[in-house]
Every structure is written in C-alpha cells, then in structure tokens.
C-alpha positions in Angstrom: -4.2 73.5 20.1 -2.3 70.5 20.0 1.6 69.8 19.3 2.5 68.7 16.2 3.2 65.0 15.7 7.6 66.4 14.9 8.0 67.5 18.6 6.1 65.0 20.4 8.2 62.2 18.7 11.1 64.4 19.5 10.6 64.8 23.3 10.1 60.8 22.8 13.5 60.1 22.1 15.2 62.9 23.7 13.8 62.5 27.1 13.0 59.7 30.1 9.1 58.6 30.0 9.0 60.6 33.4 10.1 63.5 31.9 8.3 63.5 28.6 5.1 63.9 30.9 5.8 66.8 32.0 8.4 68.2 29.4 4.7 67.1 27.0 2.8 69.1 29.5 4.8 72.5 30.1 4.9 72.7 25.9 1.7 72.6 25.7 1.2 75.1 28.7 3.3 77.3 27.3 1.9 76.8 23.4 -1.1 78.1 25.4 0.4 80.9 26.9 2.2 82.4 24.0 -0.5 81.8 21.4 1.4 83.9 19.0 4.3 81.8 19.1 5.0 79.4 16.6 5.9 75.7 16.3 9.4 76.8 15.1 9.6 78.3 18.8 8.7 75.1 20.4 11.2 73.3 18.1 14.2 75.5 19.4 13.5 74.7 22.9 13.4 71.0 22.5 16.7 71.1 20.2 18.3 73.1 22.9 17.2 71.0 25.9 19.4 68.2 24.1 17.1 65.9 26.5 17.9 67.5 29.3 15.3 68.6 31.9 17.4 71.7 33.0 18.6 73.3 29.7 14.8 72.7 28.7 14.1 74.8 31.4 16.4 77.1 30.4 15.5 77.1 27.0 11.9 77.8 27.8 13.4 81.2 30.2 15.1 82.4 27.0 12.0 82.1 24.9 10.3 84.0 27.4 12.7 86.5 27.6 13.6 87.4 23.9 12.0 84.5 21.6 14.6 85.8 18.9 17.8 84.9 21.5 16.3 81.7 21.1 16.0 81.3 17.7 19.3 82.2 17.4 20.6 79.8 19.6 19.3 77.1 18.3 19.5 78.0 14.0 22.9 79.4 14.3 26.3 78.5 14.9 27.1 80.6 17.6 27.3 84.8 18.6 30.6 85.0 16.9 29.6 88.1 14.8 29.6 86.0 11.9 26.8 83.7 12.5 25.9 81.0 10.1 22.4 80.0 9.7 22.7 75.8 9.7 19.2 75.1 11.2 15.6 75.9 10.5 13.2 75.4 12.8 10.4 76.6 10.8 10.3 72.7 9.3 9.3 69.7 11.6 12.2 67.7 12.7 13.0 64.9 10.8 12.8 61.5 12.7 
C-alpha cells in the first residue's frame, strides 16, 4: 500500500532530503505493520514530528503505544480537561 501523495509532500517540506529517506521509509514500514491503521494515524505523526527526526520518533512510540494518545495530541489543544478539537487528521494536509 502506498502513502498518499498529502504525507509524502508533507515529509518533503518538513524534513532534510536525508531524512525524508528514511522518515519515507519507516512510514511505510509501519503503514505495513499496522495495517489497520489509518492515513489519519500517519498524518498525526508527521504533524507532531514538526520536522524533527526525534519527536517523529517519538510520535511513532505513542502511536504504538495508544494510537488514540496520539490522535489526541496532535487534533487537540492540549490535556487540559477541556480539550478543543482544532485539527482533523482524517483529511489530507493541505499544501
């Protein structure tokens, strides 16, 4: 299954070419992985990474821990008990 055209433009302008490689390549590992995971999933770790190799690394440990931490992260404002759904992941970025 390959990445849809929103995330791979993303990782384009978010990351170094010699990360994208291999940012490119553990999406699509993990895409393979996690079958049942959706785009939206990917989406939120790329948005979290904020083109950085580390906090996509991160980002990718949450989804693997509790995909829904993740979401959350990402689509809302914060854990402040009053959380504020401002993102949705469910639609490709926009470029």
């Amino acid at each position: 299954m390959a990445l849809p055209e929103d995330i791979i433009a993303k990782v384009r302008r978010d990351f170094s070419e010699d990360e994208e490689i291999s940012i490119l390549q553990m999406l699509s590992e993990y895409q393979q992985l996690q079958p049942e995971q959706s785009a939206r999933i990917l989406r939120c770790i790329v948005f979290l990474a904020h083109g950085s190799f580390d906090k996509f690394a991160e980002a990718v440990k949450l989804a693997q821990l509790d995909w829904r931490d993740l979401i959350v992260s990402a689509e809302y404002d914060g854990w402040s008990g009053e959380e504020h759904h401002v993102r949705n992941f469910n639609t490709p970025f926009v470029a």
